[in-house]
N, C-alpha and C positions, 0 to 999 in steps of 0.2 A: 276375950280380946286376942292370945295370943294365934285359937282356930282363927280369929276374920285373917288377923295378919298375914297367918299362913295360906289362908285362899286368895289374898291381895293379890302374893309373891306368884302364885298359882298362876292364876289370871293374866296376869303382867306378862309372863313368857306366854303361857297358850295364845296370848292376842296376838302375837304377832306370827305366831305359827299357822292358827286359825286363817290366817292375812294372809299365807301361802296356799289357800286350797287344800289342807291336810288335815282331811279327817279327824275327827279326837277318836277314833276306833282305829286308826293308823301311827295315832301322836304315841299313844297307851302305847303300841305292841310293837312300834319301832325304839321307846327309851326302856320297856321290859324285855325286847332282844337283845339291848347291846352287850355284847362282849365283855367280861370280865377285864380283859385287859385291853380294853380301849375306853376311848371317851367317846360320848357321846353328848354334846351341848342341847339341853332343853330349848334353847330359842334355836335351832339348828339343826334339827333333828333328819334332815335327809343327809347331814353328813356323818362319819363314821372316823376316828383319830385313831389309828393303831400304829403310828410311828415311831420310833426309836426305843420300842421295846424289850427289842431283844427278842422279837420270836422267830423260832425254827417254824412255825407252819402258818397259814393263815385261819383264823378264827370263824367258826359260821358268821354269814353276812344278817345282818335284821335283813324284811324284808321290805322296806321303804327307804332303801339306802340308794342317794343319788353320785354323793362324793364318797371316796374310800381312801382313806391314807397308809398305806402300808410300807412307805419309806425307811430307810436305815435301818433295815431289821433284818433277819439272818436266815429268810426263809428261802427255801430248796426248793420245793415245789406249787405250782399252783392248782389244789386241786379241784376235781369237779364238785364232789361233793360239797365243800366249806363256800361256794359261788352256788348253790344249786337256789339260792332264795334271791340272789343280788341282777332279777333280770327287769330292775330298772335300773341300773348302775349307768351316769352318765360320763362318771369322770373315775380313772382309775391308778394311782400314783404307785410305781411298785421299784421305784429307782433305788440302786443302792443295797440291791439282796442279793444270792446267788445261786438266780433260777436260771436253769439249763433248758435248755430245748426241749429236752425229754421231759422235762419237767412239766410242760404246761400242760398236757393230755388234751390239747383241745378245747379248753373250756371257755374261749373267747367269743367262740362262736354261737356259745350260749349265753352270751350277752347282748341281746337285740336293739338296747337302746346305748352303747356302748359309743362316745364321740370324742375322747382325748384319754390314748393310754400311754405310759411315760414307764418306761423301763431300762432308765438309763442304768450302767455300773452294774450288770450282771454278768452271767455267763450265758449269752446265749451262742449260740453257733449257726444258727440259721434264723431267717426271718421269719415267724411265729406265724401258720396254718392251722387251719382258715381263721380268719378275722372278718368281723362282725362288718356290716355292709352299710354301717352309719357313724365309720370311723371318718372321723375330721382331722388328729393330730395324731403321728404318731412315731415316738420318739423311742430308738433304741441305740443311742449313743456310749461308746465305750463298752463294748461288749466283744463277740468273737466271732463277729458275723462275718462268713467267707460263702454266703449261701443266699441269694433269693430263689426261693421254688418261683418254674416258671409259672405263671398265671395267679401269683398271691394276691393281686391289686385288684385282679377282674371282680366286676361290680359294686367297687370303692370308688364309686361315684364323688361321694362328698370330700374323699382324701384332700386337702390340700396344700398339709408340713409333712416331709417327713425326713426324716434326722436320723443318717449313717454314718455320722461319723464318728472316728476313730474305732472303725471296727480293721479289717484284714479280707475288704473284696479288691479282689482283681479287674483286670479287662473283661475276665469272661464270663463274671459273674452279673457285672450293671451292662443287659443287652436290651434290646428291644422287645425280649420274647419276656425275660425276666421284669423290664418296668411296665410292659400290657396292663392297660386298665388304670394307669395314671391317669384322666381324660380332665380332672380338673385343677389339678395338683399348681402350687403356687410358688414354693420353696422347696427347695431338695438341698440336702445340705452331705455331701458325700468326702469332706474334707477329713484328713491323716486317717487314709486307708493306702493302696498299696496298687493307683492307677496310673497306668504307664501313657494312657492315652485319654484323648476327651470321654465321655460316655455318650454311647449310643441309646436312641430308643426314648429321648427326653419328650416328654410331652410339650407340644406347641403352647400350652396354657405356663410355661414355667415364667417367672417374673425374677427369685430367684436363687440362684445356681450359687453353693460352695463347695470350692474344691480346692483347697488350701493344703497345704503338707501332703502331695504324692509328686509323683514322679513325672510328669508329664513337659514332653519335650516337644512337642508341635501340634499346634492346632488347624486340622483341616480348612481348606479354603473354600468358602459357603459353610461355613459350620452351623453360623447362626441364622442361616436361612430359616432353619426349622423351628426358629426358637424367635418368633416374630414378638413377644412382649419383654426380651429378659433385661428389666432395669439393673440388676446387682447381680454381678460378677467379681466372686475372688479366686484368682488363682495366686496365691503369695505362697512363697515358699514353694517352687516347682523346678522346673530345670530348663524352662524356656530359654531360648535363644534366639534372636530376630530371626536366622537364618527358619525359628520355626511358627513366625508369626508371621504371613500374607498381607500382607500393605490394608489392602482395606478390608481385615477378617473382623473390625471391632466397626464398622460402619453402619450400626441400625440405630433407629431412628429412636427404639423405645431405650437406650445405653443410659444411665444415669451416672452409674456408679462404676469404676473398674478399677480392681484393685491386683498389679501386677509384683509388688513387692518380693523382695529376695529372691530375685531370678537370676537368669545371666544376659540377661537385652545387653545389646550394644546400640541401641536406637531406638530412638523413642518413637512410637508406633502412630500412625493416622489417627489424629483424635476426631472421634464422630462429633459433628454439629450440638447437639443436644447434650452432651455430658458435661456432667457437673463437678465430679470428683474425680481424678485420676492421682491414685499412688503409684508411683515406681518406683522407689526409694530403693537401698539396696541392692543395684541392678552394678552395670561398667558402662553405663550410658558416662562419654564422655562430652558432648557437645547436644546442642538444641537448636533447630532453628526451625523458627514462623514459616519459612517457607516450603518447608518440607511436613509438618506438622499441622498447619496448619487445615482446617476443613474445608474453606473457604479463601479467595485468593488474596492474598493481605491486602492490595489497594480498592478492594474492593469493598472492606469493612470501614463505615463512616460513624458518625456521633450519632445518629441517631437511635440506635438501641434496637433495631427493629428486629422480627422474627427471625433474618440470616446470621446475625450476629451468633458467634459461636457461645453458647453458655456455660462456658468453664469456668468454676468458681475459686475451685481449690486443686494446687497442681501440690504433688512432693519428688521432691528430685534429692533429697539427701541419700548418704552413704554412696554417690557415684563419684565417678572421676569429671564432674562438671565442676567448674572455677565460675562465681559469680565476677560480670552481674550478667542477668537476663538479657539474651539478646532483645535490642529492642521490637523488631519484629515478630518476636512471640508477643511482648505486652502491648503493640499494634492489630494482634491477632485477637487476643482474648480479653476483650475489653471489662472481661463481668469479674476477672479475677479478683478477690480478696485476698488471698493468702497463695505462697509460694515458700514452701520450707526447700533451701536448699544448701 
């Protein structure tokens, strides 16, 4: 009785492994590789758990390992050898160690099916060469990155996150030559690094753009010509000045979201027809009006709702030198408004 039992329990997990296409000649020799000091879950078996273990290096990979967890652990290097079995590795989590640039010898490149790698809270120093040409995410936030080699993105086709912030680039490191081969990229998230100015070289596909905590004090006029889809925009916490924002630099069509928080505006900027959220909170914006603000010409806006109607839904005006209430010409302007923190 208690063998059936034990082939029940057997059975019960192989069925649903069996259910993924994986071999039982692959189930066997990926739960007899795993890692002494990792898990590996029998209903689960293409993932690998070496998290918060406390290790200095990384452990040989089985060789039917899709996911790999190697978070909060203390390891230095990434090297070839302990990856020389992991080239179906889809997902690869390495946040929170302190592997150095030097460190990685290249072994990413030897990850062919390689689509979301995550290596936030290390040391790296420059952006990690070559990488694998079926990267989709890839994340190196809070690190010490003052370096993209030019030409790292070329033939990163499927790129379309990628996460720099809180590292230590410059102007002259986020260029056109350095973003090359962004071609389908979605988000770029380059916010508390150490940019004095917009970045150049953005892919026309960005949707979008942060840039939060650096220094930037003016934003060229036609900037966003080149950036024909980008719904979300943060520049909060910057050093803008009206003197450095162009009457109509936020006026594209795809604007959703813009977020200009803790700046130093003294005016509040051309809102585009189509946006929906605008923060400026923060700012010495001391007055508002409809008619200067406005996208469209206020008597021109009627009850009927239709497609000119300006769709702002949500305005914030707190921490400036505005006294309520609302001129009324703003709430004649922006008929869709819900909310107004001011």
């Amino acid at each position: 009785m208690a063998n059936l039992q034990t082939l029940l329990c057997f059975l019960c997990v192989l069925g649903p492994v069996l259910g993924q296409d994986m071999p039982y000649e692959h189930y066997m020799a990926q739960i007899q590789a795993c890692p002494r000091e990792c898990h590996c879950p029998p209903n689960f078996p293409h993932a690998v758990y070496c998290d918060n273990k406390g290790l200095k290096s990384v452990p040989n990979i089985p060789p039917h390992t899709w996911y790999l967890y190697l978070q909060n652990n203390q390891i230095e290097t990434l090297s070839a050898d302990s990856m020389r079995n992991a080239t179906q590795l889809r997902w690869l989590n390495l946040n929170h160690n302190k592997i150095t640039s030097e460190g990685m010898e290249g072994v990413l490149s030897a990850l062919p099916q390689l689509a979301h790698l995550y290596m936030d809270d290390n040391l790296l120093s420059s952006v990690p060469s070559p990488l694998p040409a079926t990267l989709e995410h890839l994340r190196l936030s809070r690190n010490r990155i003052s370096k993209i080699p030019a030409g790292v993105f070329i033939g990163l086709e499927k790129l379309s996150l990628l996460d720099l912030q809180g590292n230590k680039l410059m102007d002259d490191a986020v260029t056109e030559v350095s973003l090359k081969g962004l071609n389908n990229l979605v988000q770029i998230n380059l916010a508390k690094n150490q940019l004095s100015s917009m970045p150049l070289g953005l892919p026309p596909t960005t949707t979008q753009l942060f840039l939060d905590g650096n220094n930037i004090e003016k934003i060229p006029a036609g900037y966003f010509k080149g950036l024909p889809k980008v719904a979300f925009l943060r520049l909060n916490h910057n050093k803008l000045g009206s003197s450095g924002v162009p009457k109509n630099v936020f006026n594209v069509s795809s604007m959703l979201d813009l977020q200009l928080s803790h700046n130093q505006l003294t005016e509040v900027p051309l809102i585009p027809a189509g946006l929906e959220h605008l923060h400026l909170d923060h700012n010495r914006i001391k007055s508002v009006s409809g008619s200067n603000v406005c996208p469209v010409s206020v008597d021109s806006v009627d009850d009927s709702m239709n497609e000119s109607v300006p769709r702002l839904r949500y305005l914030r005006l707190d921490g400036n030198e505005i006294k309520p209430p609302i001129p009324r010409d703003v709430i004649l302007c922006f008929r869709l408004l819900t909310s107004i923190v001011i």
